[in-house]
C-alpha positions as CSV (number, residue, x, y, z in Angstrom):
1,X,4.4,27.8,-9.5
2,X,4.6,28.9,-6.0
3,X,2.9,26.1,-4.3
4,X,6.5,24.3,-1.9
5,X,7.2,21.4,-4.3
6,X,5.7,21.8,-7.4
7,X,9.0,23.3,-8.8
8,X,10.9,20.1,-8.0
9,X,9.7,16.6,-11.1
10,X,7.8,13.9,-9.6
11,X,9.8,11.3,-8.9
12,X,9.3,7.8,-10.9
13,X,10.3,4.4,-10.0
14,X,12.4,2.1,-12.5
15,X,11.5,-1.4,-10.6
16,X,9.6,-3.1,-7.9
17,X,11.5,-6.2,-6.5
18,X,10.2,-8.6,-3.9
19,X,12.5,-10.1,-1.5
20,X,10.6,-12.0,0.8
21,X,7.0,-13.1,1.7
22,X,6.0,-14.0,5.2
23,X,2.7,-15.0,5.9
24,X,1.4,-16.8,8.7
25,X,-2.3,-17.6,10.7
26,X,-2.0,-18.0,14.1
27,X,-5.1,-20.4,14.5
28,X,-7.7,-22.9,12.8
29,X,-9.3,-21.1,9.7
30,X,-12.7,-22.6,11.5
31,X,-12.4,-20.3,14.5
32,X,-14.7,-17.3,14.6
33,X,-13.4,-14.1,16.0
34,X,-15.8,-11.0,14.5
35,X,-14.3,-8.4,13.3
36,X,-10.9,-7.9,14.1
37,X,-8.6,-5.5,14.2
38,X,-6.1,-5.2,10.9
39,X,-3.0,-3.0,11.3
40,X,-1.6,-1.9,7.7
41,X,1.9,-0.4,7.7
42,X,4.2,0.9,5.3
43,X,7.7,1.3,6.6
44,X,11.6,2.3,4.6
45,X,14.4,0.2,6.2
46,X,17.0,1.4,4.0
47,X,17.9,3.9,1.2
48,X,21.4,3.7,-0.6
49,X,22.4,6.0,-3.3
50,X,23.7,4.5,-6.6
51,X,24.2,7.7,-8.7
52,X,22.7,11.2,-8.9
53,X,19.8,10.2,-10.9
54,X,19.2,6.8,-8.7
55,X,18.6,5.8,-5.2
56,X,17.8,2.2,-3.8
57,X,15.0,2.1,-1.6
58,X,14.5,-1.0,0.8
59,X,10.7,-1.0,2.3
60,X,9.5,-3.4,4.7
61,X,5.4,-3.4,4.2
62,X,3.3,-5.4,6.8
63,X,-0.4,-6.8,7.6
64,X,-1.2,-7.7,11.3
65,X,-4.5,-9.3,12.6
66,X,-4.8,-8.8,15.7
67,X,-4.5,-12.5,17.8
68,X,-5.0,-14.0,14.1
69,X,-1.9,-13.7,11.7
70,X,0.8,-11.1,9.9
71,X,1.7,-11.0,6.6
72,X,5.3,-9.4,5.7
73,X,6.4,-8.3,2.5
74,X,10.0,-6.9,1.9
75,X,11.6,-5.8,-0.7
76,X,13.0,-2.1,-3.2
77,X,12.4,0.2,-5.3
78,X,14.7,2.1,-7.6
79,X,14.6,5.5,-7.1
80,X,14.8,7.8,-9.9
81,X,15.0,11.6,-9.1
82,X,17.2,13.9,-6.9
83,X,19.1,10.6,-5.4
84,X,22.3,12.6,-3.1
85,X,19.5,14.7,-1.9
86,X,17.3,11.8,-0.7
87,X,20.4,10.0,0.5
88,X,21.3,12.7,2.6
89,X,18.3,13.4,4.2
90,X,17.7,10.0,5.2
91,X,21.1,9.4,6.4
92,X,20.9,12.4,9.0
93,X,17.0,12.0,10.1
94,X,15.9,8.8,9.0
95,X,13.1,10.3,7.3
96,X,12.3,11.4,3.6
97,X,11.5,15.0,2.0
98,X,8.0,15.6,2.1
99,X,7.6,15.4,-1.4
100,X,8.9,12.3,-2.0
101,X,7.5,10.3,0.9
102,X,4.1,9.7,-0.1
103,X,5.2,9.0,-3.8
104,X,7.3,6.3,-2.0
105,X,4.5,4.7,0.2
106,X,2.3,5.0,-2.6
107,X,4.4,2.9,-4.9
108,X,5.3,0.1,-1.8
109,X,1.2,0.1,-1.3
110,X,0.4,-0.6,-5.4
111,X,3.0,-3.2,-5.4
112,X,2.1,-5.0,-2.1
113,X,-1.6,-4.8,-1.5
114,X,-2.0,-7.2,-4.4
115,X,0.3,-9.8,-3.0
116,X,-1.0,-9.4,0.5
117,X,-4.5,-10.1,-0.5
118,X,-3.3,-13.0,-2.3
119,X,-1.9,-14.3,0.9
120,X,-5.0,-13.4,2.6
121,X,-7.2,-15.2,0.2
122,X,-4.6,-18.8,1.0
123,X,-4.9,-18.4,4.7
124,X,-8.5,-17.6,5.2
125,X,-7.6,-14.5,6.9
126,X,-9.4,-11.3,6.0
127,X,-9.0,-9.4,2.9
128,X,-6.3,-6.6,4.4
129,X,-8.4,-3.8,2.1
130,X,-11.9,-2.2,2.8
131,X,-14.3,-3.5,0.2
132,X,-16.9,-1.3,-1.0
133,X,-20.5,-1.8,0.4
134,X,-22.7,-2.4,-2.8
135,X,-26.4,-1.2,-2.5
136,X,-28.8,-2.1,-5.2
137,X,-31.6,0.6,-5.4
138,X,-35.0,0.7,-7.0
139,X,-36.1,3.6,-9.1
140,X,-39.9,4.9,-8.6
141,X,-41.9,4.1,-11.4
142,X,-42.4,6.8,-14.6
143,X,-39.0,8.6,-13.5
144,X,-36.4,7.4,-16.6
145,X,-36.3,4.0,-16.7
146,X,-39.4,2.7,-15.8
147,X,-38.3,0.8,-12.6
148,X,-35.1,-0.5,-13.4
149,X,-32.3,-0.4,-10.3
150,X,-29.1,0.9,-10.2
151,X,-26.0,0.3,-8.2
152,X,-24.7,2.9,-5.2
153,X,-21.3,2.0,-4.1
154,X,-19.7,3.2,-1.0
């Protein structure tokens, strides 16, 4: 394959482990604000290398409303893949390869946004994920179907 990457396996994760769970609303859950602004962010604090197959990923993910609350999730990911070469890119730049960063982020989003909207749901802050907009629509009479509606989601 030519395509920069594609050569180089996927990499996989062995285990998600939580370490902490802040969450916190800064006011009544009675007070109105609108809409408000919700910052999502996905962040690596650390990465250790355990063997050439294995790295240890530590990953900070976070939820602020703006004025309202946070929520903070912490915790790691095991690494499997090229570990020394993750390792040593981090240690130098503080950043991942290309093609493993958005596997990374990926993973720290599946495992968190659960867990954040569960904290969400206790504090009577908004849900930190976009739901869909469901539209019920009518179908004209004598096309298949004979009037029955369907659902559009967006």
């Amino acid at each position: 394959m030519t395509e920069k990457g594609r050569d180089a396996p996927m990499p996989t994760f062995k285990g998600f482990d939580v370490t902490s769970i802040e969450a916190k609303r800064y006011g009544r859950p009675d007070e109105k604000h609108g809409n408000v602004r919700i910052d999502a962010n996905s962040t690596v604090v650390r990465i250790v290398e355990k063997s050439n197959k294995e790295a240890d990923i530590e990953f900070r993910y976070s939820v602020n409303y703006a004025g309202q609350g946070h929520i903070i999730i912490e915790g790691r990911l095991m690494f499997e893949g090229d570990a020394p070469k993750l390792a040593k890119e981090w240690g130098e730049t503080h950043n991942m390869p290309s093609d493993v960063a958005g596997h990374v982020h990926t993973a720290v989003m599946r495992g968190c946004i659960p867990l954040a909207v569960l904290a969400a749901r206790e504090l009577k802050l908004q849900l930190p994920i976009p739901l869909p907009n469901v539209k019920i629509q009518e179908k004209e009479k004598g096309k298949g179907g004979g009037g029955s509606s369907g659902i559009e989601v967006a």
